[in-house]
N, C-alpha and C positions, 0 to 999 in steps of 0.2 A: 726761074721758077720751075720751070719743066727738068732741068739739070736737076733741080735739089730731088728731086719725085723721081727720077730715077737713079740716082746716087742712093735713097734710099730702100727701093725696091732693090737694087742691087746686094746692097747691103743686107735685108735680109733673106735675099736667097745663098748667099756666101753662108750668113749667119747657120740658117736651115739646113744648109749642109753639113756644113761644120760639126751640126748636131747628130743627124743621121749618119756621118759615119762614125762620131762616136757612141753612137746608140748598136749600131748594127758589132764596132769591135765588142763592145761591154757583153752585148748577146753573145757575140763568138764566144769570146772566152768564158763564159757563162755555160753556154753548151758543154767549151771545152773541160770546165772543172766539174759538170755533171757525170761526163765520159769517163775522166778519170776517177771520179768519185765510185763510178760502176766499178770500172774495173779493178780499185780497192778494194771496192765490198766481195765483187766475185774469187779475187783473191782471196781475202781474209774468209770465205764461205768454205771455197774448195779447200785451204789448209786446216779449218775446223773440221769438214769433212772428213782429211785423210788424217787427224787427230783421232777424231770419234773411230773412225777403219783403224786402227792401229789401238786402240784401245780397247775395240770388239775383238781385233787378233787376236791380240795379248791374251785377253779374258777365254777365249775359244780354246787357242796354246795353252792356257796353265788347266783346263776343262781336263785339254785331251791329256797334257803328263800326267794329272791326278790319277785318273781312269788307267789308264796305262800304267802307270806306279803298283795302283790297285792289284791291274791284274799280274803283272809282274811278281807281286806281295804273293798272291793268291799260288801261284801255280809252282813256284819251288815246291811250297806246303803238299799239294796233289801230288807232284811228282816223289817228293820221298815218304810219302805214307805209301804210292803205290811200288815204290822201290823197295820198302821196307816188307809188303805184302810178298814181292819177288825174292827179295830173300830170304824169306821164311822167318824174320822179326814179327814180333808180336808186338802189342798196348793193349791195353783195357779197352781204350773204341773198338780197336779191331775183332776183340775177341769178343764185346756188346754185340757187335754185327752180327757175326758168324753164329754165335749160340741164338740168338732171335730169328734167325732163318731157320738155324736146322730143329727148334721147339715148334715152330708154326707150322713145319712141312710135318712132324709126327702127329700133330695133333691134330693134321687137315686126316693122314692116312688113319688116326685111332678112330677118326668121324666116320671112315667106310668100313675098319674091319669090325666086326663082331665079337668075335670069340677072345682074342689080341687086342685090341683093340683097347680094352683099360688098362691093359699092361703097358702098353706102348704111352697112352698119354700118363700113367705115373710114373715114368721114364722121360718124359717130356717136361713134367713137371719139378721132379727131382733135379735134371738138368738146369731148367732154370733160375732155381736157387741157389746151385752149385755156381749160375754163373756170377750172382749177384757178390757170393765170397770171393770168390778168383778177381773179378775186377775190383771191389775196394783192396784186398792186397795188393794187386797189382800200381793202383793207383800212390799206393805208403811207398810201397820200394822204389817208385819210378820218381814219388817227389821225395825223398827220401836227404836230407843237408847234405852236401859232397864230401863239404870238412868232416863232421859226422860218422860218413863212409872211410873217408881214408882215414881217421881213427881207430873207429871200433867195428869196421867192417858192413857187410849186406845187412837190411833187417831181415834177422834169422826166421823172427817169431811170424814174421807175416811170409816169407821163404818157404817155413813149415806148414804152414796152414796152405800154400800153394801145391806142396806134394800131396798133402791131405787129400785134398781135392781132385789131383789128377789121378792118383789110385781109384777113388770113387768113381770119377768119370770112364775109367779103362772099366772098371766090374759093371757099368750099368752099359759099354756098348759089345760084350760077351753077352748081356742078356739081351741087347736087341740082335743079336747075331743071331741067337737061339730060337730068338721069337721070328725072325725073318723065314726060317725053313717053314714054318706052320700057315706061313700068307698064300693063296692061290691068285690074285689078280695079278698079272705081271707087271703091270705100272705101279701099284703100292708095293711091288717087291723090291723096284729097280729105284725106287724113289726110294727107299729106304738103304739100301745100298752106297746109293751117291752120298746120301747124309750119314751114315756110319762114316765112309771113306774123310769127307770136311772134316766130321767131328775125333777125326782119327790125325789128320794132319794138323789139324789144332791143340791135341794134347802135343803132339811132336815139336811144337814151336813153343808152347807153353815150357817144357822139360830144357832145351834150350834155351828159354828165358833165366831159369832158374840156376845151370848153370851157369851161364855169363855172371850172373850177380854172386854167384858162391866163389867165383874166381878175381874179382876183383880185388886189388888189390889196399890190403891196410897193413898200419904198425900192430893193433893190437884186436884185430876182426878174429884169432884164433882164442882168444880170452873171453873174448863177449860170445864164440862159438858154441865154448865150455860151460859159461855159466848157463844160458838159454839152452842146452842139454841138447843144442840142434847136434843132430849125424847126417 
């Protein structure tokens, strides 16, 4: 009897352990698949991560070429307008600029002188009408069809109306010459001076304009010459 009662306690202590270490492997590897499970997910986090980094690059990179493209775009355009300034080429902006300076600085000097003074601003004033014709001609001849040109030549008619005007402008800066001996402030003399001189190197580049386009070359630009009665 005592045999069977410990055969049986035996028995479940064998049993109980049996259990316990398969209770404690199950844990293990239990642990073990949580571990690896981290380290999947920390994987799969950091490679979203350097996903999402390479996708803010990307996005940054194509920011900076745009911008950069931009100013790339931009500064040819600066450089040969200020190229074109150096070499004494003219446009219609250019010469917008230039006549809108040299109208604002006579009409600041007609504000102090007296006597000169409304001479000088209906000088200023006639100028600026003169420039509003000079730039739309300028603007016909400069978009003017190529085919067109190499045709039947320059437009004559708007050419003409360019000389027109630069005659005008040379008889109205002999009268601010005139009128400059009669000024005593020497700042309105010497400001008037500097802007006869612009407005004097501006008819110079205009007269140059006019050639280059009278010299261009066409089949039948001496026919369209004749009839438009341009000389």
């Amino acid at each position: 009897m005592i045999k069977n009662k410990i055969l049986f306690l035996l028995t479940i202590i064998v049993i109980f352990s049996f259990t316990s270490v398969a209770t404690t492997k199950a844990i293990q590897v239990q642990n073990q698949n949580q571990e690896q499970n981290q380290e999947v997910n920390q994987e799969q986090n950091t490679s979203t991560n350097d996903q999402q980094n390479q996708v803010q690059n990307q996005e940054q990179n194509q920011e900076q070429n745009q911008i950069q493209s931009q100013e790339q775009n931009e500064e040819p355009m600066l450089i040969q307008q200020q190229q074109k300034q150096q070499q004494g080429q003219i446009t219609a902006q250019t010469h917008q600029s230039t006549v809108a300076g040299f109208v604002q600085s006579l009409l600041q000097v007609a504000d102090r002188q007296g006597g000169i003074g409304e001479q000088v601003r209906t000088i200023a004033q006639q100028q600026n009408q003169s420039a509003s014709t000079t730039i739309q001609s300028m603007e016909k001849i400069q978009t003017r069809n190529k085919v067109k040109t190499f045709l039947a030549g320059s437009d004559y008619k708007n050419l003409g109306a360019l000389r027109s005007e630069t005659v005008q402008t040379r008889n109205r800066l002999e009268q601010l010459n005139k009128l400059m001996e009669n000024v005593q402030n020497e700042g309105d003399k010497t400001e008037l001076q500097n802007q006869i001189q612009t407005l004097e190197q501006e008819q110079t580049r205009i007269e140059s304009f006019i050639k280059a386009q009278e010299g261009k070359f066409s089949l039948f630009g001496w026919l369209a010459k004749w009839i438009s009665g341009y000389k």
